[in-house]
Backbone as a ProteinNet text record, in pm:
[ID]
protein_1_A
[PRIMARY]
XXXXXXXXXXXXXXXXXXXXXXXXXXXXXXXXXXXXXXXXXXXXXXXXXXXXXXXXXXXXXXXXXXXXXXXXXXXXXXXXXXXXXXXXXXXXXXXXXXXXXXXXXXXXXXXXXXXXXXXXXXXXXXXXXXXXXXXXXXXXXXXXXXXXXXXXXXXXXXXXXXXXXXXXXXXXXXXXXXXXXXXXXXXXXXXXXXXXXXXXXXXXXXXXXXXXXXXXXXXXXXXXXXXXXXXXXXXXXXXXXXXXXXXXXXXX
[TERTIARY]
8994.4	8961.4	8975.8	9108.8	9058.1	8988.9	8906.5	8766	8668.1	8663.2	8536.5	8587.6	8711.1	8732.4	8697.3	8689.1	8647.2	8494.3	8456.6	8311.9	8291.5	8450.4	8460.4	8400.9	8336.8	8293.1	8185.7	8107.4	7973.2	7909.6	7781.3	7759	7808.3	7941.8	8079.1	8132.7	8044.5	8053.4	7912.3	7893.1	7743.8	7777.4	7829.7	7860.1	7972.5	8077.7	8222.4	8211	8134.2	8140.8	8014.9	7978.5	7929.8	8026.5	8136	8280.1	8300.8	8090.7	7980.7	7865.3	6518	6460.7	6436.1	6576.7	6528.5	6359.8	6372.7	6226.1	6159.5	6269.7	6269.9	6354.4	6345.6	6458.6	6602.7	6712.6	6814.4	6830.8	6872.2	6856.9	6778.3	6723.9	6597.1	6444	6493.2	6329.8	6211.5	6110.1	5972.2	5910.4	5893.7	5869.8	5737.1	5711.6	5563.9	5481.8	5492.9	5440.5	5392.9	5475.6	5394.1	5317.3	5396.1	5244	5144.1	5135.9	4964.6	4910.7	4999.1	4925.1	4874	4931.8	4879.2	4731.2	4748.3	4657.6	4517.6	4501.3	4451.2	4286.7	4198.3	4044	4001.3	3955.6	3929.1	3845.9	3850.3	3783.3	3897.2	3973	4063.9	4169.1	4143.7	4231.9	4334.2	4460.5	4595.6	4633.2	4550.9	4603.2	4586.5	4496.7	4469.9	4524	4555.6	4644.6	4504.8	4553.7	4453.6	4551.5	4470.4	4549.1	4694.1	4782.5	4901.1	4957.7	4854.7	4911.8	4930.9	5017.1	5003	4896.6	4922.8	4774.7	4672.5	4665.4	4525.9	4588.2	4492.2	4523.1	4594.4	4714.6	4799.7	4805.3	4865	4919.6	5056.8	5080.4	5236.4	5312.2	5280.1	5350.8	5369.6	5285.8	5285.6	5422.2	5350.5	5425.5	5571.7	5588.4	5784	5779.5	5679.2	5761	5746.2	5725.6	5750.6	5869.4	5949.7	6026.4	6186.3	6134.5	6252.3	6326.5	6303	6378.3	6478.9	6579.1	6698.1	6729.8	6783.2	6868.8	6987.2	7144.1	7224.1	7304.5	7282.3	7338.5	7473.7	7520.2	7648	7626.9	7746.5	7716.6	7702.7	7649.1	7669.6	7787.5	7820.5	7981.7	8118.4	8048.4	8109	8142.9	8237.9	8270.3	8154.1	8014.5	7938.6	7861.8	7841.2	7730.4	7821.7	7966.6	8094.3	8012.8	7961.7	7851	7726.4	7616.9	7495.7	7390	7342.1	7280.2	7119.3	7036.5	6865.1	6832.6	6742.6	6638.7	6505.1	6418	6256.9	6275	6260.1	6268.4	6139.5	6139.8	6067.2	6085.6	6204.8	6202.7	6238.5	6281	6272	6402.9	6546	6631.7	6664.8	6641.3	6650.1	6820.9	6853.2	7048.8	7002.9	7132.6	7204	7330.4	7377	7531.9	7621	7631.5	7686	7794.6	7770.8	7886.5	7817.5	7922	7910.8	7929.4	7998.7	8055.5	8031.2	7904.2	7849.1	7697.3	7653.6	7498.2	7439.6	7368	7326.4	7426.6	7425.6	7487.8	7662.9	7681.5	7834.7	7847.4	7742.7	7754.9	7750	7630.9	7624.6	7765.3	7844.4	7952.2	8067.8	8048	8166.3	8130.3	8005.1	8000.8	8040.7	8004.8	8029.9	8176.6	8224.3	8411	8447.5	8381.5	8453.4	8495.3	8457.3	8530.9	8544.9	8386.8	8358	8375.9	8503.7	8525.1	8482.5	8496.9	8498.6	8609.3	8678.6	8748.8	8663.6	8676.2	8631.4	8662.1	8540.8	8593.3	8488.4	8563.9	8451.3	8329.8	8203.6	8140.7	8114	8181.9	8185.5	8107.7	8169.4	8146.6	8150.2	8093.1	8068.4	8154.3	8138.4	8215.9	8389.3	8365.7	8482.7	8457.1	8310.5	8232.7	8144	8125.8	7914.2	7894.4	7766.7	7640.6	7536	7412.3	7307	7178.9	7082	6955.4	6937.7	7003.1	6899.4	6972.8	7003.8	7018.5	6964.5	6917	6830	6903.2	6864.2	6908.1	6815.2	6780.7	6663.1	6626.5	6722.6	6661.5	6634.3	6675.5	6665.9	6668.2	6652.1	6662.7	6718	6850.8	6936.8	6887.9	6871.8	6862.1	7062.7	7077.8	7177	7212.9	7116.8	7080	6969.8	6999.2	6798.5	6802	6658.2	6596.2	6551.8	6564.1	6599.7	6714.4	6810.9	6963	6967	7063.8	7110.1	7169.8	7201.8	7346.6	7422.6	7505.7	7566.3	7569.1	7464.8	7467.1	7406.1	7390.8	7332.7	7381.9	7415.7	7435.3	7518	7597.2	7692.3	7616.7	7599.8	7589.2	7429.2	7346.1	7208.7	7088.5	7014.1	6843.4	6846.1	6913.5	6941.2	6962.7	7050.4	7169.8	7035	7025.6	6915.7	6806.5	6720.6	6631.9	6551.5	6640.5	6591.3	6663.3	6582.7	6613.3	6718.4	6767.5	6874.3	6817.5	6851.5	6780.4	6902.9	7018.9	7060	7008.7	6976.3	6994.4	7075.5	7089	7243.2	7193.6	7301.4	7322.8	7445.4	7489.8	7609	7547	7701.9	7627.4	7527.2	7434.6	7335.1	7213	7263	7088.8	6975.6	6851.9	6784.5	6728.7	6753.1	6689.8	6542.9	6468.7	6326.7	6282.8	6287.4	6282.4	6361.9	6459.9	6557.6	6417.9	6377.2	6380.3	6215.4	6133.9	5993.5	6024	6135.7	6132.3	6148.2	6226.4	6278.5	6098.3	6091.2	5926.6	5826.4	5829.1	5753.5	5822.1	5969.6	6015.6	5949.8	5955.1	6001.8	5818.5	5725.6	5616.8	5560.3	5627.2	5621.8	5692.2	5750.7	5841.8	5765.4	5662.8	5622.3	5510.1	5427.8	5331	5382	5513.7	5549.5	5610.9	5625	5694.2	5594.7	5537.5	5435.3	5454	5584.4	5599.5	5519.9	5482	5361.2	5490.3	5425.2	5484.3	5565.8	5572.5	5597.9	5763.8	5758.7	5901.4	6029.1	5930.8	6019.8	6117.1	6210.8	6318.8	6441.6	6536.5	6610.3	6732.9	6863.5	6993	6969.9	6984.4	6959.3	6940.6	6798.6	6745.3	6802.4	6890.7	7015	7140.8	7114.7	7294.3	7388.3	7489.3	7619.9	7687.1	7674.6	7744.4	7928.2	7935.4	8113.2	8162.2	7999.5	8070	7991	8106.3	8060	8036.2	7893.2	7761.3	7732.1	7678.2	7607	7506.4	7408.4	7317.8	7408.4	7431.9	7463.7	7361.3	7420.2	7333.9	7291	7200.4	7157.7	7031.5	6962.6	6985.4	7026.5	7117.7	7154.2	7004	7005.5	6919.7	6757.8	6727.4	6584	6579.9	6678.6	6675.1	6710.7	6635.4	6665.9	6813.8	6878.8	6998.7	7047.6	7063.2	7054.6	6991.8	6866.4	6776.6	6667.2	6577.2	6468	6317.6	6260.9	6199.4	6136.5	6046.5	5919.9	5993.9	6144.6	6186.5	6199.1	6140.3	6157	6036.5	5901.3	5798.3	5708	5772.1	5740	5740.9	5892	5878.1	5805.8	5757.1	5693.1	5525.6	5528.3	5345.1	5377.4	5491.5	5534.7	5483.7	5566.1	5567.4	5449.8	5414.2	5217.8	5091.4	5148	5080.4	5081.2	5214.1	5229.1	5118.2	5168.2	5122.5	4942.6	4927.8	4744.4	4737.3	4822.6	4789.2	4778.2	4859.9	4861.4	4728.8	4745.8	4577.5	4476.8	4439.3	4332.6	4277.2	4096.2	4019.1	3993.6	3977.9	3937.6	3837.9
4183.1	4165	4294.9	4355.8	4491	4560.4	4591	4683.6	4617	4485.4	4428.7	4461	4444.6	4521.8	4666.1	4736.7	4830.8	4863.1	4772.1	4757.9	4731.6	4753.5	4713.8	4845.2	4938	5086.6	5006.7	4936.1	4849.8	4904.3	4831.2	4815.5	4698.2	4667.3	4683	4759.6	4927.2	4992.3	4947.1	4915	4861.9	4755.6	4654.8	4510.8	4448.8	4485.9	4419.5	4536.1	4617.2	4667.4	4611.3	4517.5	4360.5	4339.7	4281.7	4206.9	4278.5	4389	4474.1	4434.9	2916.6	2912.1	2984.6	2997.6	3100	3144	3239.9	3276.2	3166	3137.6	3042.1	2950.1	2808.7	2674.3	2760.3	2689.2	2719.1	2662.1	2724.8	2700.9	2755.1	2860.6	2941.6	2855.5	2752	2686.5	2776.7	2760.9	2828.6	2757.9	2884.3	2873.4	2780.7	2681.5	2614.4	2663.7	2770.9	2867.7	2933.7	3046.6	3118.6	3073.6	2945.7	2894.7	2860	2832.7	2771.7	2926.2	3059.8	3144.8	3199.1	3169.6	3256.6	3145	3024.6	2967.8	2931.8	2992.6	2981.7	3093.6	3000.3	3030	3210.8	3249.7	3380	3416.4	3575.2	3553.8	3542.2	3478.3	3447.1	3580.5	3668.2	3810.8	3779.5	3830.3	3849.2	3721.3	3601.8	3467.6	3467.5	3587.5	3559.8	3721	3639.1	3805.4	3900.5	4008.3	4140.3	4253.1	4355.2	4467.3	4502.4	4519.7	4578.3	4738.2	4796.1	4935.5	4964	5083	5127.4	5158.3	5092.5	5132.2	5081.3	4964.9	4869.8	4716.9	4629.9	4527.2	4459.6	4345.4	4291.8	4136.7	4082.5	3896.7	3918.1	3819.5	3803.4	3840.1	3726.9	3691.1	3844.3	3925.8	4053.2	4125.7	4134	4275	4241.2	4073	4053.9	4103.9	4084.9	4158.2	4307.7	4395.7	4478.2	4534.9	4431.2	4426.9	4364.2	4371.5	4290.1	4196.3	4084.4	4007.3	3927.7	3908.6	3810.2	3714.9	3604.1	3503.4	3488.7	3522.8	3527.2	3461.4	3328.2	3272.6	3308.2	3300.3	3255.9	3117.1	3023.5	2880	2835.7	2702.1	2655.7	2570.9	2621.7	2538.4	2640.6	2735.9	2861.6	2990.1	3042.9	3187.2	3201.8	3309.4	3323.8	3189.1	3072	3009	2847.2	2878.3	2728.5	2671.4	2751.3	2693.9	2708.8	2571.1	2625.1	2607.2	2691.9	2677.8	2696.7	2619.8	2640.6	2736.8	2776.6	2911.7	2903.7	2895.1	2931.3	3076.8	3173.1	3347.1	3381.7	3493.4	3478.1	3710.7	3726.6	3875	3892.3	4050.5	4079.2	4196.9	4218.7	4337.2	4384.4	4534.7	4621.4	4687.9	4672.5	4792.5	4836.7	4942.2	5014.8	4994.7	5023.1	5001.3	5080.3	5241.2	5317.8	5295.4	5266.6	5241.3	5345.3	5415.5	5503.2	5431.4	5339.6	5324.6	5132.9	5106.9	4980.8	4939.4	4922.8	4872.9	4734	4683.4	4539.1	4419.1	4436.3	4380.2	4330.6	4466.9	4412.7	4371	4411	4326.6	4181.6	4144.6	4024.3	3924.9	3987.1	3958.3	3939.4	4059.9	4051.9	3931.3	3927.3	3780.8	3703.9	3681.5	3543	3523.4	3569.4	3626.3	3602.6	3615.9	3594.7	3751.9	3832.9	3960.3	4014	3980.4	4046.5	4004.8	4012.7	3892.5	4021	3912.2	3969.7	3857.8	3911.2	3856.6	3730.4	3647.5	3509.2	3488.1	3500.4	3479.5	3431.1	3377.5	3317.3	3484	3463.9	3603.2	3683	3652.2	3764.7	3657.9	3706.5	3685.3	3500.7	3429.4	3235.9	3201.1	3295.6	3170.1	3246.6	3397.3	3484.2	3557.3	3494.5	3628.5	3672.4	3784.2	3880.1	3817.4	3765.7	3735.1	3770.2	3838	3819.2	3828.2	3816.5	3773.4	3826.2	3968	4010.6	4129.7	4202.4	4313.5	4399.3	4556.3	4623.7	4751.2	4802.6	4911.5	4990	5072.4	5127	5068.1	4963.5	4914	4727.7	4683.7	4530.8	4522.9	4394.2	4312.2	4172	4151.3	4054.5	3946.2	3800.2	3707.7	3664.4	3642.6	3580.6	3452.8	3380.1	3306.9	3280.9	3166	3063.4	3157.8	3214.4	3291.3	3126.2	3016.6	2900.4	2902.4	2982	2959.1	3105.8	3075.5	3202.2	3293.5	3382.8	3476.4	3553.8	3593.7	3674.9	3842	3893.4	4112.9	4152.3	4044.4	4125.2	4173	4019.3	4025.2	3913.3	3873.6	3752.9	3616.6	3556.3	3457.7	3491.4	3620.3	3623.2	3634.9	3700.1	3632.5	3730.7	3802.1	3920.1	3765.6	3756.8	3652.1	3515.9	3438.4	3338.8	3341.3	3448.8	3448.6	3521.1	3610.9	3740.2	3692.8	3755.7	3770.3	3931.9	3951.8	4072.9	4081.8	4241	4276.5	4412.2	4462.3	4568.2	4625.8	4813.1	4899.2	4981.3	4951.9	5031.3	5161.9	5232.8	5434.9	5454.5	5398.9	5410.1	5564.2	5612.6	5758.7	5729.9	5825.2	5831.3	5743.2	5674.9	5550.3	5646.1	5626.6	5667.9	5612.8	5704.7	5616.9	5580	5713.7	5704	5536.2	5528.6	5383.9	5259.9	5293.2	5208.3	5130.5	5277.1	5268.9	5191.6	5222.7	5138.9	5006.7	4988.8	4828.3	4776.4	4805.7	4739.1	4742.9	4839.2	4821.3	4679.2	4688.5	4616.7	4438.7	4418.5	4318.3	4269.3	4383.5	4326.8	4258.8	4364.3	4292.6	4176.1	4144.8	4037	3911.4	3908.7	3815.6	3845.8	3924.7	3921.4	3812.8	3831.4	3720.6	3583.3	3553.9	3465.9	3385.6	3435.5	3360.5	3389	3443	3501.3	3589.6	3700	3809.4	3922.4	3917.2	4050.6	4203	4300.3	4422.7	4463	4431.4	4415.9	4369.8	4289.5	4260.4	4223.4	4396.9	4423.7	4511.3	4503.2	4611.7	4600.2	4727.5	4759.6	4723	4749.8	4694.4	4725.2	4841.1	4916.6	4810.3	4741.2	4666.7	4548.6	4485.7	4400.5	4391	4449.6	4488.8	4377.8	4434.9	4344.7	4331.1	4235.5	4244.8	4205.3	4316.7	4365.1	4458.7	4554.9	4688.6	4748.4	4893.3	5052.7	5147.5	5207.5	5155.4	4971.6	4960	4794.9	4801.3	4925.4	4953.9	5020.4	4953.8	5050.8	5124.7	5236.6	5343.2	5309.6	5191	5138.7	5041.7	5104.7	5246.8	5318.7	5421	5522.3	5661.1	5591.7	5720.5	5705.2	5609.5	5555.7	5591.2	5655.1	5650.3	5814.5	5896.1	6026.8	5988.4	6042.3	6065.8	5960.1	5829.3	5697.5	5625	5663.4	5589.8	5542.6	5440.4	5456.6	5597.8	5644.5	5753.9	5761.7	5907.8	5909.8	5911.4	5870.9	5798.5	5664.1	5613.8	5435.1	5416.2	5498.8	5476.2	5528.9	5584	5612.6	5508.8	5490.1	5287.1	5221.2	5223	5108.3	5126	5243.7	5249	5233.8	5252.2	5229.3	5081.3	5027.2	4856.3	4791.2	4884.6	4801.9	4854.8	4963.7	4997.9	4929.4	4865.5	4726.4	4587.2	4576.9	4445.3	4437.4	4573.3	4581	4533.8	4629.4	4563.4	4373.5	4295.1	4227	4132.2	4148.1	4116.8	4142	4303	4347.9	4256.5	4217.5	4137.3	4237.9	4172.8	4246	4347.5
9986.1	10127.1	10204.6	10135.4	10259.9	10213.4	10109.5	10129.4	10176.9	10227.4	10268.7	10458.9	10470.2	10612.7	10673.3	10547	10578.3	10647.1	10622.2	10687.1	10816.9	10905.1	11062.4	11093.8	11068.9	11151.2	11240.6	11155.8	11128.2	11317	11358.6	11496.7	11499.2	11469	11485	11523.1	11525.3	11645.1	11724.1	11631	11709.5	11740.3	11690.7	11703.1	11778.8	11720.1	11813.4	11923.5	11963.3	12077.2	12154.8	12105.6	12191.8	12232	12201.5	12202.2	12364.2	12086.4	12078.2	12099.3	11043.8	10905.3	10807.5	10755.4	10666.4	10687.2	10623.2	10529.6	10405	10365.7	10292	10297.5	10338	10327.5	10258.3	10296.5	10214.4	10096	9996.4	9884.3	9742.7	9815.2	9767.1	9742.3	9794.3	9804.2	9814	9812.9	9873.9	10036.2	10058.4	10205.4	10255	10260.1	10274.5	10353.8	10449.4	10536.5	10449.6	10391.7	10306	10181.5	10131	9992.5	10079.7	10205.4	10245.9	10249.9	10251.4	10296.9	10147.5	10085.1	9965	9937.1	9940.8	9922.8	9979.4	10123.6	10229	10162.6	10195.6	10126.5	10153	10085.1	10065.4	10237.7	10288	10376.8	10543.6	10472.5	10601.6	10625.2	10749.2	10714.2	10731.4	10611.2	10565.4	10498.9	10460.1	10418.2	10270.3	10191.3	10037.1	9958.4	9877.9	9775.1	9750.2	9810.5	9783.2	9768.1	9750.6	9687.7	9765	9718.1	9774.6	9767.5	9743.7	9770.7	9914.3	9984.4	10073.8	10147.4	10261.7	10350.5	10314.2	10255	10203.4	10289.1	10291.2	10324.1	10215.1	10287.8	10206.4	10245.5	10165.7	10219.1	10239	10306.1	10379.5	10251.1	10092.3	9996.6	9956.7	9947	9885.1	9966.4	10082.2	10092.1	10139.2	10138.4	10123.1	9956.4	9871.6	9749.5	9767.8	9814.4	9907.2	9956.5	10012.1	10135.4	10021.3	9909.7	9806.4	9901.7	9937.9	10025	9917.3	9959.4	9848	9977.4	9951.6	10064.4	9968.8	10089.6	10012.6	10166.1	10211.3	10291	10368.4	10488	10483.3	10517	10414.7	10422.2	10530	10579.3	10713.9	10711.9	10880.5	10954.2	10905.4	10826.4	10800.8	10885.5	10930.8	11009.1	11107.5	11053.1	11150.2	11214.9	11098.2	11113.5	11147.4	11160.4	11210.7	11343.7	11424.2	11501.5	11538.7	11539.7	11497.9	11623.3	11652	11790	11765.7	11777.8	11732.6	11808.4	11699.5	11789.5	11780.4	11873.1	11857.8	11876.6	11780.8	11796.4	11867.9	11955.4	12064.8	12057.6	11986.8	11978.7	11865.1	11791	11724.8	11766.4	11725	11760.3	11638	11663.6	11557.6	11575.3	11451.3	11483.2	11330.6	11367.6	11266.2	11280.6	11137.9	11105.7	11145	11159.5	11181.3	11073.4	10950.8	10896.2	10757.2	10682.7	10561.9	10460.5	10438.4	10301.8	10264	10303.9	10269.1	10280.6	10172.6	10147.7	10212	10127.7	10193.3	10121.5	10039.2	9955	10015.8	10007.6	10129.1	10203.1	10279.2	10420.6	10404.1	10282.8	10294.2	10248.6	10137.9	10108	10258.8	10341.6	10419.3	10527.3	10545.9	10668.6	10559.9	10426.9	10362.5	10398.5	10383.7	10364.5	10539.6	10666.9	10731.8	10821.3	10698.2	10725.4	10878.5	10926	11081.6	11143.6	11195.3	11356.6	11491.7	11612.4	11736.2	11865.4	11910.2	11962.4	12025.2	12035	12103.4	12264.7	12358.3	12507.9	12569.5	12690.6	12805.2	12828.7	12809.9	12847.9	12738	12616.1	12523	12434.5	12300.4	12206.4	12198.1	12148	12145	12007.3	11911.1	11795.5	11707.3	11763.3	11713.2	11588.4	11558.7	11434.2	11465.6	11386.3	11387.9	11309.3	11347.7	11269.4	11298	11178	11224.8	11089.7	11127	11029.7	10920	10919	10780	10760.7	10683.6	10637.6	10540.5	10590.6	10494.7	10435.9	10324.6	10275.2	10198.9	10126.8	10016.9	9956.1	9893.3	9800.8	9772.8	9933.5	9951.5	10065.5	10068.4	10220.8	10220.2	10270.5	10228.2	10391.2	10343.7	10476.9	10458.2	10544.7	10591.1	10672.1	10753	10831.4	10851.4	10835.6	10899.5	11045.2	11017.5	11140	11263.8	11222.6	11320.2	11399.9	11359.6	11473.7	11511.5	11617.6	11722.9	11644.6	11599	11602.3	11717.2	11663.7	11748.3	11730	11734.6	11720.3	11840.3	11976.5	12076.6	12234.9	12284.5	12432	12433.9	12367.4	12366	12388.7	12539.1	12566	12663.3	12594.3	12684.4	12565.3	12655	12567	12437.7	12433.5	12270.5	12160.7	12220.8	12093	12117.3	12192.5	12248.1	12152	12198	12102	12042.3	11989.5	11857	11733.3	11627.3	11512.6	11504.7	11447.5	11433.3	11325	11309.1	11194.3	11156.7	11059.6	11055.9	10930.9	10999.7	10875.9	10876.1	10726.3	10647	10669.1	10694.9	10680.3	10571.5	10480.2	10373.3	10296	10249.1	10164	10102.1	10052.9	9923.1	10004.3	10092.9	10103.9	10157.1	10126.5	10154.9	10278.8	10370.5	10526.9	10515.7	10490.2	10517.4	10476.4	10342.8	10248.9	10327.9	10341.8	10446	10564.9	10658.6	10776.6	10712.6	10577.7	10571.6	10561.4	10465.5	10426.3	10543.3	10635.5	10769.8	10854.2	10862.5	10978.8	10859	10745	10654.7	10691.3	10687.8	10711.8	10850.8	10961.4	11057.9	11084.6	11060.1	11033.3	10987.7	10868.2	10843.5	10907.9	10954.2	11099.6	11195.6	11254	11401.3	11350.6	11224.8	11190.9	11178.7	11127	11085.3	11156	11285.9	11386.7	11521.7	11536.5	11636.5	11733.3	11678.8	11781	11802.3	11930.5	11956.7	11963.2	11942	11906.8	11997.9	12153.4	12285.6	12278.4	12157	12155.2	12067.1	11996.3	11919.4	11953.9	11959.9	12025.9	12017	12030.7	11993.3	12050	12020.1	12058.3	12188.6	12213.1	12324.4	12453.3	12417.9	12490.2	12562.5	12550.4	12575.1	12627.5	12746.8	12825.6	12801.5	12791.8	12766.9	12881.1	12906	13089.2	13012.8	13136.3	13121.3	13013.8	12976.7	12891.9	12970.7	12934.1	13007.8	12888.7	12894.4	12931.9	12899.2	12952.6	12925.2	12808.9	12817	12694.1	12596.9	12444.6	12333	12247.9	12210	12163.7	12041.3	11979.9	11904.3	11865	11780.5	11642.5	11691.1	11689.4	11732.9	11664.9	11520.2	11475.4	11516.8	11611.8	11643.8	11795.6	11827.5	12013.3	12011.6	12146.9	12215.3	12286.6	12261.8	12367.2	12430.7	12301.9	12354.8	12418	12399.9	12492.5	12373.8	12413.1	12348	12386.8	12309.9	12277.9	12235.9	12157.5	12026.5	11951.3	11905.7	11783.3	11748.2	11866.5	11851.6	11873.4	11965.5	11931.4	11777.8	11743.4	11599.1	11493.6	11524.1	11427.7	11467.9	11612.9	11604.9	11582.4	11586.7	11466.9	11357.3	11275.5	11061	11139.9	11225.5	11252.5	11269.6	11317.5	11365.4	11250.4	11158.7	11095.5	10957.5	10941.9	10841.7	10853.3	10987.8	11078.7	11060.7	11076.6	11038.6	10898	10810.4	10678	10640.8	10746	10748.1	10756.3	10888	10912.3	10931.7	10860.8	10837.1	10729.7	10752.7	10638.8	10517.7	10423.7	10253.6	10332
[MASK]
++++++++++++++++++++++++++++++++++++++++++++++++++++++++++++++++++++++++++++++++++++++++++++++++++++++++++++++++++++++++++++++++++++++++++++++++++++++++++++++++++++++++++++++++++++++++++++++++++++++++++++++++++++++++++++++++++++++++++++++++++++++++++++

């Protein structure tokens, strides 16, 4: 347990300084969204398997293999997920970990575990853990939660936590950001189709004041924002983001 604590740097500087449907059914079922899409008559743009190289048109099914997606739950009625609040997702919030010394993989271990608390208060934080949707690294993309319920990585008790999907990428030694930072624009693409978010609202921690912290905006991504702000480093993702999204539904 205490090396999975060690993962408090997290947005945990990003996160406890809140304080910070599935993709697929639980269970690893298959998603009935995406089998109608793979199955969906030729002709229809982004609904039938076509080539998947870079920069060609793709199907949803493809380019999550792409995006190596795993679901590695935290159970429900469990730490992050002990209470469950529905979500129609309506945004899309991008973080980083600020943390060195943990992949996707850990993270997903340390919510299982409980590991990430945040103090519990009227205003703050709702259940006394971080939670949130998904976690990316070079070489995966871990779900954590039915993208159907709330978490908690944004604005406590406002429209961050309400109704976005959270999305963190790992910075641990050795990861490769660039790869990091595609799979994440490739994921997040695939969720703006899949839930119907226009590009407009996709955005970053940043975007979500925390009423009763100084600053109210946290500097997160830290590595996607000018001088804590959003910038041509956050408009940059979001052409990788829209330049996925074409692949999407560009026709054969």
């Amino acid at each position: 347990m205490k090396s999975i604590c060690r993962l408090l740097p997290l947005c945990v500087l990003c996160l406890l300084s809140l304080d910070c449907q599935p993709i697929g059914p639980p269970g690893g079922k298959p998603d009935p969204w995406l089998q109608r899409q793979a199955k969906a008559p030729a002709g229809v743009p982004s609904r039938t398997p076509v080539a998947t190289k870079q920069g060609g048109s793709v199907s949803a099914a493809a380019l999550l293999r792409e995006v190596h997606l795993k679901t590695d739950m935290v159970p429900r009625g469990t730490y992050g997920r002990k209470v469950v609040r529905p979500m129609t997702p309506r945004y899309l919030t991008i973080h980083s970990t600020e943390n060195q010394s943990a992949g996707a993989e850990r993270h997903a271990l340390a919510l299982k575990r409980g590991a990430l608390r945040s103090a519990k208060r009227p205003g703050g934080n709702r259940i006394g853990y971080l939670i949130w949707h998904f976690t990316v690294d070079d070489g995966v993309a871990i779900q954590h939660m039915p993208t159907s319920e709330q978490g908690e990585h944004a604005d406590f008790d406002g429209p961050g936590n309400r109704y976005s999907i959270g999305i963190e990428m790992c910075e641990q030694r050795g990861n490769n950001w660039q790869a990091t930072l595609d799979r994440t624009a490739k994921l997040t693409a695939y969720l703006m189709l899949r839930h119907h978010i226009p590009l407009r609202n996709v955005v970053p921690h940043y975007h979500w004041p925390r009423h009763g912290k100084h600053p109210p905006n946290k500097n997160c991504p830290h590595l996607l924002l000018d001088h804590g702000r959003p910038g041509a480093k956050w408009q940059a993702f979001l052409r990788r983001v829209n330049s996925h999204y074409r692949r999407l539904t560009a026709p054969r």
